[in-house]
C-alpha positions as CSV (number, residue, x, y, z in Angstrom):
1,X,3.6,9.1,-10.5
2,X,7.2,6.6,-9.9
3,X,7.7,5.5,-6.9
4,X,11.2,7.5,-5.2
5,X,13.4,4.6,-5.1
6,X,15.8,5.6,-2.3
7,X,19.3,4.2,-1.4
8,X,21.1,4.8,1.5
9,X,25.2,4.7,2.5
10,X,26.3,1.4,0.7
11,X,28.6,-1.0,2.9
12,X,29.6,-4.4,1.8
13,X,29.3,-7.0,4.5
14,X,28.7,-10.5,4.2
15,X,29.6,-10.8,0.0
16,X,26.4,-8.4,-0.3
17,X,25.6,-4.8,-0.9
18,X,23.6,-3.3,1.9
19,X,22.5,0.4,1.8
20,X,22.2,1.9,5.2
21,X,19.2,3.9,5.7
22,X,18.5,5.6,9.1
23,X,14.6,5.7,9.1
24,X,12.0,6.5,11.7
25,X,12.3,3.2,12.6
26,X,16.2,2.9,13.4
27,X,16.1,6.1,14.7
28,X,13.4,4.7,17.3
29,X,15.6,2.1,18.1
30,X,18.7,3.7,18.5
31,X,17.2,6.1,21.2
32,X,15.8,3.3,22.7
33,X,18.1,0.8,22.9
34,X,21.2,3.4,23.8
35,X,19.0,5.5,25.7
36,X,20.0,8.7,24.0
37,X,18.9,11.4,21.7
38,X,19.5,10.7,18.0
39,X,21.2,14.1,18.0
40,X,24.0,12.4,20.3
41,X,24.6,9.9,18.3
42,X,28.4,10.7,17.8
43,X,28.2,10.2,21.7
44,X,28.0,6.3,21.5
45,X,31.3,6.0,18.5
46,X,33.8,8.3,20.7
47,X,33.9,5.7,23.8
48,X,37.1,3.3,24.3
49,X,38.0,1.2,21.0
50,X,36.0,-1.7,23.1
51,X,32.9,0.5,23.0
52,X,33.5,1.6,19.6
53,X,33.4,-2.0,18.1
54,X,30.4,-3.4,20.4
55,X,28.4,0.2,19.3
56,X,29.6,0.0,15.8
57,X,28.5,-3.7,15.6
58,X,25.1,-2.5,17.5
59,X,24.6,0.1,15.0
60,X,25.5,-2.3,11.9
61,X,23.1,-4.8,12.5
62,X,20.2,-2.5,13.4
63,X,20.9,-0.5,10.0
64,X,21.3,-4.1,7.9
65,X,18.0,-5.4,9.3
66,X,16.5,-2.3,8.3
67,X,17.4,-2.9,4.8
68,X,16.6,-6.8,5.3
69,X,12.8,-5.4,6.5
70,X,12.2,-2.6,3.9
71,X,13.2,-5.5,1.1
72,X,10.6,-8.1,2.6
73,X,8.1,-5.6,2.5
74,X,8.3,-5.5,-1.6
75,X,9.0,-9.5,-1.6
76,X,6.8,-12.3,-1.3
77,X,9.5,-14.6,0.1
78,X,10.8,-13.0,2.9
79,X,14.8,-13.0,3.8
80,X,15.9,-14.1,7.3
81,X,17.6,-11.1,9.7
82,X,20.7,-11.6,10.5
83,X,22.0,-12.3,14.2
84,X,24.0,-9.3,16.3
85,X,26.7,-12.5,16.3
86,X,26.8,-13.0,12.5
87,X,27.3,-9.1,12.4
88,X,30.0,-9.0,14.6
89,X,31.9,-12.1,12.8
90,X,32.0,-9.7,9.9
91,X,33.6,-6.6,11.2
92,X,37.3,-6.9,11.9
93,X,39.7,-4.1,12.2
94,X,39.9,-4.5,8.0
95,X,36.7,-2.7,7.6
96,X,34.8,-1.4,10.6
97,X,36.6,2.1,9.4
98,X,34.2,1.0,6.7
99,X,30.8,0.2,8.5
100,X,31.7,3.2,11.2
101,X,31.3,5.8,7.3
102,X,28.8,4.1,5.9
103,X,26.9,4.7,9.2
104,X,27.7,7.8,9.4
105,X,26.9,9.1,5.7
106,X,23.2,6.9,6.4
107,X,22.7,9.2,9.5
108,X,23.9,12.7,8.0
């Protein structure tokens, strides 16, 4: 038997491919953290544009790490997560139309 090698919604951020995968464990987070249902989820990217980029950026950086955990889980030498503040240095009005569909198409 393979192993299912799955790949979520790619984004490029930070000169790197990362493929956005909403699993149990961002899914956990996201409740938590925003204190909702993961079936509102749409909720938290329909605010003010000032909501929109701090959620967005939120959202980013909890998908990325994902991929940053899953990969050190397979590696001996691990990768460091990246910081909320590295994150939101890398979205800028150029591509968070980006990060908002590649968080999207990892969700749906």
């Amino acid at each position: 038997m393979s192993d299912l090698n799955v790949k979520g919604a790619k984004l490029n951020l930070l000169n790197k491919d990362w493929y956005l995968l909403f699993t149990v464990n961002v899914i956990d987070k996201v409740q938590e953290d925003f204190d909702i249902h993961i079936n509102d989820l749409k909720e938290i990217l329909d605010g003010s544009k000032k909501e929109f980029f701090r959620n967005i950026s939120y959202l980013t950086w909890i998908l990325v790490n994902e991929q940053i955990e899953i990969e050190n889980d397979n590696k001996t030498e691990q990768q460091e997560f990246l910081s909320l503040p590295a994150i939101k240095r890398s979205i800028s009005n150029r591509n968070v139309n980006q990060c908002f569909d590649a968080s999207v198409s990892a969700y749906t």
